[in-house]
C-alpha positions in Angstrom: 178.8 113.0 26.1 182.4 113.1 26.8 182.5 116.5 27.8 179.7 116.1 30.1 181.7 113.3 31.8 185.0 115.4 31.8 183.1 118.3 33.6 181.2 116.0 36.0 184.8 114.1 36.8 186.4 117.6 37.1 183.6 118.7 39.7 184.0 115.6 41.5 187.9 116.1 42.1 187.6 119.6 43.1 185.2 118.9 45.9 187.5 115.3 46.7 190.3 117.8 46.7 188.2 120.7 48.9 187.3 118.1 51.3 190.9 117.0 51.9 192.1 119.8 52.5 189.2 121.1 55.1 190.4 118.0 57.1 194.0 118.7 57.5 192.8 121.8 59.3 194.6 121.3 62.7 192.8 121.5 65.7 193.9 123.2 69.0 194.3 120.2 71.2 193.9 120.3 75.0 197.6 121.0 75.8 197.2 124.3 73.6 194.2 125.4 75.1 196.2 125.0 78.8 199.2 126.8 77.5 196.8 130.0 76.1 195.1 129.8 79.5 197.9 129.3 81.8 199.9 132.1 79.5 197.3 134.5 79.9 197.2 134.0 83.9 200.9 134.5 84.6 201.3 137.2 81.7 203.7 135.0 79.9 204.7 133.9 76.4 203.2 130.3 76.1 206.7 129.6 74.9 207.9 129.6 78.0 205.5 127.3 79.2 206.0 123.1 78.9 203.3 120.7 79.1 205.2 118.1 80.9 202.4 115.0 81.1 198.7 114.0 81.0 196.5 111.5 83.3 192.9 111.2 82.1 191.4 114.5 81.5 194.2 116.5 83.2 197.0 118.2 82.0 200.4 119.3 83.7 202.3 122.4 83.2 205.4 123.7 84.3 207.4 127.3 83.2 209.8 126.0 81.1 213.0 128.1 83.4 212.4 126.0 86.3 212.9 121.9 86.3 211.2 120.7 83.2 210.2 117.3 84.8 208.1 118.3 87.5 204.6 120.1 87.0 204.1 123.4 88.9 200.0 123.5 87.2 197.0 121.2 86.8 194.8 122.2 83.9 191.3 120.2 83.1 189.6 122.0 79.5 186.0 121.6 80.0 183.7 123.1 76.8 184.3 126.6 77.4 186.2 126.8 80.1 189.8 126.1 81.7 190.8 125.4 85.0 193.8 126.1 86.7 195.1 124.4 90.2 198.4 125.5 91.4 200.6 122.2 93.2 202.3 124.6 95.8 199.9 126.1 98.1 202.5 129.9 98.0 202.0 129.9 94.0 197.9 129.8 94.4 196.7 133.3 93.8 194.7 135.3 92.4 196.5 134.4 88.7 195.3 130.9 88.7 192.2 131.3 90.9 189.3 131.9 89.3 187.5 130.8 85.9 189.1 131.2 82.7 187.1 131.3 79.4 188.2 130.7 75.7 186.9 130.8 72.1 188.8 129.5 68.8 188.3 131.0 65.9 189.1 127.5 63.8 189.3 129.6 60.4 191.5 131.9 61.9 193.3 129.4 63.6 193.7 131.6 66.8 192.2 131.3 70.5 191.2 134.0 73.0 191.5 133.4 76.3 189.7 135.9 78.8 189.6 136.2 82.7 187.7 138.7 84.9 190.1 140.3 87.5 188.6 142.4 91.0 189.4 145.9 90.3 191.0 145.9 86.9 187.9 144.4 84.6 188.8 141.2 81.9 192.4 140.3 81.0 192.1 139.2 77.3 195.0 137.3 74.7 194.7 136.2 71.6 197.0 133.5 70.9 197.7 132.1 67.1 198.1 128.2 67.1 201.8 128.6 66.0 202.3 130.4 69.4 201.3 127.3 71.2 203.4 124.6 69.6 
């Protein structure tokens, strides 16, 4: 009887402890998923890019070698998709125009980010969720 109990209590931990740990899995927040996209447009590391504030559902995002306190990017994440908007009319082009696209992998903890360019077919990154703290 005992050692029924002892296995039974031993199961019980293991999934306690199983579960636990699924739920400390991080998840790519909204600010991530604007850096990938916004890193992927400009052909940049998304280290150099600084989320600088957030109103509702909208997301700012400036290069972090130009004035850190004002936003040069609007980002909204919608399910599969991120928008970009430009502030200043001369840095709209084709870079930020258009759709961008992304899938996480959450057991790999990485995000691809795709685009379709005229001409050249789809620009595709894969960014790891390190890369986008």
């Amino acid at each position: 009887m005992k050692l029924k109990t002892i296995v039974i209590s031993t199961f019980v931990l293991s999934l306690t402890a199983a579960s636990a740990q699924a739920s400390v899995v991080k998840r790519f927040t909204d600010r991530e998923i604007c850096k990938a996209g916004l890193a992927m447009a400009l052909n940049k590391s998304p280290q150099l890019i600084n989320a600088v504030g957030v109103t509702g559902a909208n997301i700012f995002l400036a290069e972090k070698s130009r004035n850190r306190d004002d936003w040069e990017y609007r980002c909204e994440v919608n399910k599969e998709t991120i928008q970009l908007d430009a502030r200043n009319n001369k840095r709209k082009d084709v870079l930020v125009d258009g759709i961008i696209t992304y899938n996480i992998n959450k057991s790999k903890k990485v995000i691809e980010v795709k685009k379709k360019r005229k001409g050249t077919g789809i620009n595709r990154k894969i960014y790891r969720l390190n890369e986008l703290n």
